[in-house]
C-alpha positions as CSV (number, residue, x, y, z in Angstrom):
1,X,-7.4,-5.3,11.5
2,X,-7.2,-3.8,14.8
3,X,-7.3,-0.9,15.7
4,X,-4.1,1.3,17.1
5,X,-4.0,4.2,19.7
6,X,-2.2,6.3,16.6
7,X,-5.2,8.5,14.9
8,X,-7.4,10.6,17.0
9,X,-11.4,10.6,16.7
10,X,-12.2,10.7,13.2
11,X,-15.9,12.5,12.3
12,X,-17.7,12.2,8.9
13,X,-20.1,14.4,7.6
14,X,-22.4,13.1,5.4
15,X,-24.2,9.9,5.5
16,X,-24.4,8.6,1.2
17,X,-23.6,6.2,0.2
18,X,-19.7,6.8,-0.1
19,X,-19.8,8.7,3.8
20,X,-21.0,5.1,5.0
21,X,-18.6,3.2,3.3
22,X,-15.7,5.4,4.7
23,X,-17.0,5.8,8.1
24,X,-17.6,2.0,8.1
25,X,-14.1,0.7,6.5
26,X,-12.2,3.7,8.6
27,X,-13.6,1.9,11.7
28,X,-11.1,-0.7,11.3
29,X,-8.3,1.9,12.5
30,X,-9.8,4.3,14.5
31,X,-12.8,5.6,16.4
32,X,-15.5,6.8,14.0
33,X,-18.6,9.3,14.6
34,X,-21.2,10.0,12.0
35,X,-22.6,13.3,11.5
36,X,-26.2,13.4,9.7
37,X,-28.0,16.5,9.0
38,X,-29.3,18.7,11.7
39,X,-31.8,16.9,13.7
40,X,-32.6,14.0,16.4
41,X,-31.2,10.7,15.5
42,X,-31.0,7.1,17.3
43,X,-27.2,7.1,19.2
44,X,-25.8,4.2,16.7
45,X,-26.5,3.0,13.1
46,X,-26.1,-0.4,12.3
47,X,-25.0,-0.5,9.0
48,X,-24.8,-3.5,6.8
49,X,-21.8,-2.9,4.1
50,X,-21.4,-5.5,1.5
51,X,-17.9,-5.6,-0.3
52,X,-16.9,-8.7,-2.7
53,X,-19.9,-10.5,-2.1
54,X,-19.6,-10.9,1.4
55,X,-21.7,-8.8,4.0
56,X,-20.6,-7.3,7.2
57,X,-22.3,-5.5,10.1
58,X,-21.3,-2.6,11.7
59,X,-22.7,0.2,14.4
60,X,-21.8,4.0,13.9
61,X,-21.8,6.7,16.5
62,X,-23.9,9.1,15.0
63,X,-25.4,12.6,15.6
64,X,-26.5,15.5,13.6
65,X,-24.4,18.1,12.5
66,X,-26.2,20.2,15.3
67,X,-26.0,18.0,18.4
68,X,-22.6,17.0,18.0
69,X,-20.2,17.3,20.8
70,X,-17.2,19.8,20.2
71,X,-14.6,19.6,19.8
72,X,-14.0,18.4,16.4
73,X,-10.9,17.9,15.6
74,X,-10.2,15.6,12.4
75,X,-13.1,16.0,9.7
76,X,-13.8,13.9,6.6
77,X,-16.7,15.9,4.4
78,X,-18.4,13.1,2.4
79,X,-21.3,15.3,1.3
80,X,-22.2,16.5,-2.2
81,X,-20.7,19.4,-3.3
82,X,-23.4,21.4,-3.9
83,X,-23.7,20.8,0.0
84,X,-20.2,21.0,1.5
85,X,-20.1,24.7,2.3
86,X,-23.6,24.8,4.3
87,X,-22.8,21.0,5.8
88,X,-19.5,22.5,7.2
89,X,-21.2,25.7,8.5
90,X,-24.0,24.0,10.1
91,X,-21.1,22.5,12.5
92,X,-20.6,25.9,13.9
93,X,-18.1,26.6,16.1
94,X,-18.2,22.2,17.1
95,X,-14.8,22.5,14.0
96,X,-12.1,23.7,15.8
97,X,-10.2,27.1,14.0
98,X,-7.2,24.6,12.8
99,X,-9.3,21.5,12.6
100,X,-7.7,18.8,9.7
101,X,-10.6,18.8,6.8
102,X,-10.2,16.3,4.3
103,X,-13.0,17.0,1.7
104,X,-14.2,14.3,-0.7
105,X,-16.3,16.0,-3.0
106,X,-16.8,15.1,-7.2
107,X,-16.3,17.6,-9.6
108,X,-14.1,21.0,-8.6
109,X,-15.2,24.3,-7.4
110,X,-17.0,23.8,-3.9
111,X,-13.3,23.1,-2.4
112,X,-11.7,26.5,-3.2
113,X,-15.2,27.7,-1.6
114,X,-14.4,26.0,1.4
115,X,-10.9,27.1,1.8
116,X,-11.9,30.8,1.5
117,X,-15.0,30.5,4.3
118,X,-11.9,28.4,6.5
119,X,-9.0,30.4,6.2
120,X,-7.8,28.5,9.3
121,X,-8.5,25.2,8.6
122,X,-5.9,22.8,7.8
123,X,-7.5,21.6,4.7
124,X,-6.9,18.5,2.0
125,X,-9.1,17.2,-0.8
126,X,-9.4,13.5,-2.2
127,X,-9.8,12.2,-5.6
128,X,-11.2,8.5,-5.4
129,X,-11.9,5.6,-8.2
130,X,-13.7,4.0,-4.6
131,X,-17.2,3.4,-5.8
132,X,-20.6,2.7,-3.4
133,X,-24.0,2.8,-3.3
134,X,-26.7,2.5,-0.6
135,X,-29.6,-0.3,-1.5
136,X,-31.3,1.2,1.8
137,X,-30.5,3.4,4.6
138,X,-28.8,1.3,6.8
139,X,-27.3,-1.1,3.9
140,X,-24.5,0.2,1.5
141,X,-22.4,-2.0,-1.1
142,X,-18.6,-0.7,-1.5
143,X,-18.8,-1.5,-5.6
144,X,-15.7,-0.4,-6.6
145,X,-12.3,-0.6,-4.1
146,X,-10.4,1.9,-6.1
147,X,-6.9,4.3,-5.2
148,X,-7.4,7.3,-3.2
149,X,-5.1,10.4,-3.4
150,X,-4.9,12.7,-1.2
151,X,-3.3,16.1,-1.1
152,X,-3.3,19.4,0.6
153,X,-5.0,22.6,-0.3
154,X,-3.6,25.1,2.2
155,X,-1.5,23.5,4.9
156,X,-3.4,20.4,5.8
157,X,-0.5,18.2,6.8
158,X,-2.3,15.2,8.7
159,X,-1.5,11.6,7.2
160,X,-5.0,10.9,6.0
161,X,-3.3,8.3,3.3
162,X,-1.9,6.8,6.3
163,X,-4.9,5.9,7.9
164,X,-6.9,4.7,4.6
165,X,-4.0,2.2,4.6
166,X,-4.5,1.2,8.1
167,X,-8.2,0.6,7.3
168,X,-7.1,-1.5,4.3
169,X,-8.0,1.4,2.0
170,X,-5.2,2.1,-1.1
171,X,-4.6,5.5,-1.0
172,X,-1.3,8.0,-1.2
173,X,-0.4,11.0,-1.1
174,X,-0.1,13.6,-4.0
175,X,2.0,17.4,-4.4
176,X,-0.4,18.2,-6.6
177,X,-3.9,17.3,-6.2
178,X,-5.9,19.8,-7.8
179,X,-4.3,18.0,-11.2
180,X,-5.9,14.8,-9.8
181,X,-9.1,16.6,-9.2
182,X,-9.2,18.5,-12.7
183,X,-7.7,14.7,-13.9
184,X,-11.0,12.8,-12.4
185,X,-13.2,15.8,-13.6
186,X,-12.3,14.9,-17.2
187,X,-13.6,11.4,-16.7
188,X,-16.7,12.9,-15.0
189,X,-18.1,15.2,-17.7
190,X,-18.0,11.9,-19.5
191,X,-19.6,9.0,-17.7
192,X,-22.1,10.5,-15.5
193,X,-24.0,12.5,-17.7
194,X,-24.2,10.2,-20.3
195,X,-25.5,7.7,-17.6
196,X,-27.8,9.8,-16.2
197,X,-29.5,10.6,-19.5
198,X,-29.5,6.9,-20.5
199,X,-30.4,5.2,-17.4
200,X,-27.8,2.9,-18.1
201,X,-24.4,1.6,-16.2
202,X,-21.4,2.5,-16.8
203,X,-20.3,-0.2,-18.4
204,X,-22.9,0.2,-20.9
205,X,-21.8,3.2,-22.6
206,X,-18.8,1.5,-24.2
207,X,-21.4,-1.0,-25.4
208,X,-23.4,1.2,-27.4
209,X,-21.9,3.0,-30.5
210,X,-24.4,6.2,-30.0
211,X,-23.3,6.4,-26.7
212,X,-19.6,5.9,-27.7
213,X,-19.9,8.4,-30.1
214,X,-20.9,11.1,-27.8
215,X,-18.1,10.2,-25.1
216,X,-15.8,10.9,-27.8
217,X,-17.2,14.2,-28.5
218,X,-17.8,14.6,-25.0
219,X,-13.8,14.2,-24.5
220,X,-12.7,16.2,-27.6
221,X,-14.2,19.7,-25.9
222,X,-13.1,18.5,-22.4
223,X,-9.2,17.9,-23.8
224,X,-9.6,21.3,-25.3
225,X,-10.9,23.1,-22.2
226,X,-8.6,21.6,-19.8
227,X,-5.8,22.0,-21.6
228,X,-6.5,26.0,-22.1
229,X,-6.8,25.9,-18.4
230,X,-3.3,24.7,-17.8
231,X,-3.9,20.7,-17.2
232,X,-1.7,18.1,-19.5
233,X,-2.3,14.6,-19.5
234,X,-0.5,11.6,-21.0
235,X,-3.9,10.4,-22.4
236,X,-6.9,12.0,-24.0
237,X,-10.5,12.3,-21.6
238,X,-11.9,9.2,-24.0
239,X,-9.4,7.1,-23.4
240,X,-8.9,7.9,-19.4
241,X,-12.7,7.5,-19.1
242,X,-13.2,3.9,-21.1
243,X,-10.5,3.0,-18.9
244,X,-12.7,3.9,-15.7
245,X,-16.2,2.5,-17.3
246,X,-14.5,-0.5,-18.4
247,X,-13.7,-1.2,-14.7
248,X,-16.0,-0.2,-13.1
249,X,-18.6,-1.7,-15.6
250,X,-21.5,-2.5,-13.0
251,X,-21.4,0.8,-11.2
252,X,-24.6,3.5,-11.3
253,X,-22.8,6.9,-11.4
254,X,-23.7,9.1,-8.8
255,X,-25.5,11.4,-11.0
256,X,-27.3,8.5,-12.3
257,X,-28.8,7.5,-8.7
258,X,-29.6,11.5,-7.8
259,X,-31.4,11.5,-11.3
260,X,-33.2,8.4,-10.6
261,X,-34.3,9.1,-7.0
262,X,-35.5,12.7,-7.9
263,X,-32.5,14.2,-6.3
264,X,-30.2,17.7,-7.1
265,X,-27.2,16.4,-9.4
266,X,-23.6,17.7,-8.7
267,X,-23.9,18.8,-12.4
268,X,-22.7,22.2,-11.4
269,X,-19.4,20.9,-10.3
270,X,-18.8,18.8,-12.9
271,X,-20.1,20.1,-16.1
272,X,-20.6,23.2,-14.7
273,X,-17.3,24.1,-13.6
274,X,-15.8,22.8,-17.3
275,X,-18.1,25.0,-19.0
276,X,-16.9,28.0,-16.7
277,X,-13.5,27.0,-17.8
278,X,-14.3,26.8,-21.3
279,X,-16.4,30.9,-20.5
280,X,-13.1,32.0,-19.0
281,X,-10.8,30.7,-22.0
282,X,-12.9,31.1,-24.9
283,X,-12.7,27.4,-25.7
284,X,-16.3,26.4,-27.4
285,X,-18.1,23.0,-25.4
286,X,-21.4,23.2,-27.1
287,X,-21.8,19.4,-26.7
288,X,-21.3,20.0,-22.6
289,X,-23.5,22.6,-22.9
290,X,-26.3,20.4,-24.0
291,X,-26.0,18.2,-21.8
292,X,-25.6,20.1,-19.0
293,X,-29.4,21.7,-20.2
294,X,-30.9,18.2,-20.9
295,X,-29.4,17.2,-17.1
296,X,-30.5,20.5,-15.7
297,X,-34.4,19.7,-17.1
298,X,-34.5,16.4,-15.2
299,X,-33.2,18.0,-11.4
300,X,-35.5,19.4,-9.1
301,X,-35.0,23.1,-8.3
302,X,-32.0,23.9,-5.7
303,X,-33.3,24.0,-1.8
304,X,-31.7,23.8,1.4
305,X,-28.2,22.2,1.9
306,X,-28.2,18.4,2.8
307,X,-25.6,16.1,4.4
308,X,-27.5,13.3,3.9
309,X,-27.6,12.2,0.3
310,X,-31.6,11.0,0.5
311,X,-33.9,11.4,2.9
């Protein structure tokens, strides 16, 4: 697919496993440029992204997030959410004052954070069944090609669904996108603790009665809170979340991999932020809640922000 003169420069912060995959499948429509955590990097990357079995090569612009040039204009944040506030700051004044920020972030919290530290910012958030995962630094497999929708948290009006679809991406766009966030959240608190805990994929869970047993205890609580807090849904958190294990079967949830390689979790915004919810509306989650303290036991302590998800 070639590439158009209608989107400007497109940067992403964060180079995991799902920045690489977007900056490299973006690539296709527009001019891409990497940013990496503060620091001295090599001008290019060239990535290896493997999708369907087939392998292709690309090279990425890259800098760190302190060596950038400025401005910057049109910003996808692919980082964690523990780090997205600190990535964003470390940019400076490089993000213009009514730059477009689409954040891509698992779980909820860090992007109401976000829209109170940029009150200027013209900012949307994602919610994404895409799935990826890095095999080594410079090689990424895009596991899952999934529907992304995309919808504004305080006037961010820039077609970002457009351009996914020019890169061959699905995605649309959504009035109401903090429904879709609390909506993916719900299949969240299911999966990737569970998988984390169990070392196991994601298929796996609907495999083995134990584990199916505590999804669907898992989902009882997480129907209850959510729906204290204001969120409906046409189906219960079990069922929406066997629907996303059963396709994406062969994935390793991200909390799985940070577990695995020693790394911080996004536990806080994912458990975390349901058991706030359950705290603010007296609903009880004492299943979440061990969890969350059997996750919590296997992360290292929290140190400085990251935009790299490994080292």
């Amino acid at each position: 697919m070639a590439k158009t003169n209608q989107w400007p420069g497109i940067h992403v912060l964060g180079a995991g496993s799902m920045g690489l995959m977007i900056a490299a499948r973006l690539q296709a429509a527009a001019s891409v440029v990497l940013l990496r955590r503060p620091g001295n990097w090599p001008a290019s990357l060239q990535l290896q992204v493997q999708r369907n079995g087939a392998t292709t090569r690309c090279r990425l612009t890259q800098y760190g997030s302190d060596t950038a040039p400025a401005p910057i204009s049109h910003l996808i944040l692919c980082t964690k959410s523990i780090d997205a506030l600190a990535a964003l700051e470390s940019l400076d004044s490089r993000v213009a004052d009514d730059a477009q920020l689409l954040l891509m972030q698992n779980g909820m919290g860090s992007q109401e954070a976000v829209v109170q530290h940029f009150p200027r910012a013209r900012i949307a958030a994602a919610s994404t069944t895409e799935g990826a995962y890095r095999t080594a630094p410079d090689r990424v497999v895009h596991a899952a090609c999934g529907l992304t929708r995309i919808g504004s948290l305080n006037r961010g009006d820039f077609d970002w669904a457009g351009l996914f679809r020019d890169a061959g991406m699905e995605a649309g766009t959504v009035e109401d996108i903090r429904w879709h966030l609390a909506d993916k959240l719900r299949v969240n608190v299911l999966i990737n603790p569970l998988t984390a805990l169990h070392g196991c994929l994601n298929g796996e869970l609907l495999d083995r009665a134990e584990l199916l047993a505590d999804m669907q205890a898992l989902g009882q609580e997480a129907d209850a809170v959510l729906a204290a807090a204001g969120f409906r849904f046409g189906n219960t958190a079990l069922e929406q979340a066997s629907a996303v294990a059963r396709s994406t079967a062969n994935n390793r949830s991200s909390m799985l991999q940070d577990v695995t390689a020693g790394r911080r979790t996004e536990l806080d915004d994912i458990t975390g932020f349901l058991l706030e919810l359950a705290r603010r509306h007296g609903v009880p989650a004492p299943t979440h809640q061990a969890v969350y303290s059997r996750i919590q036991a296997l992360t290292p302590a929290p140190a400085h922000h990251r935009t790299d998800a490994a080292p």
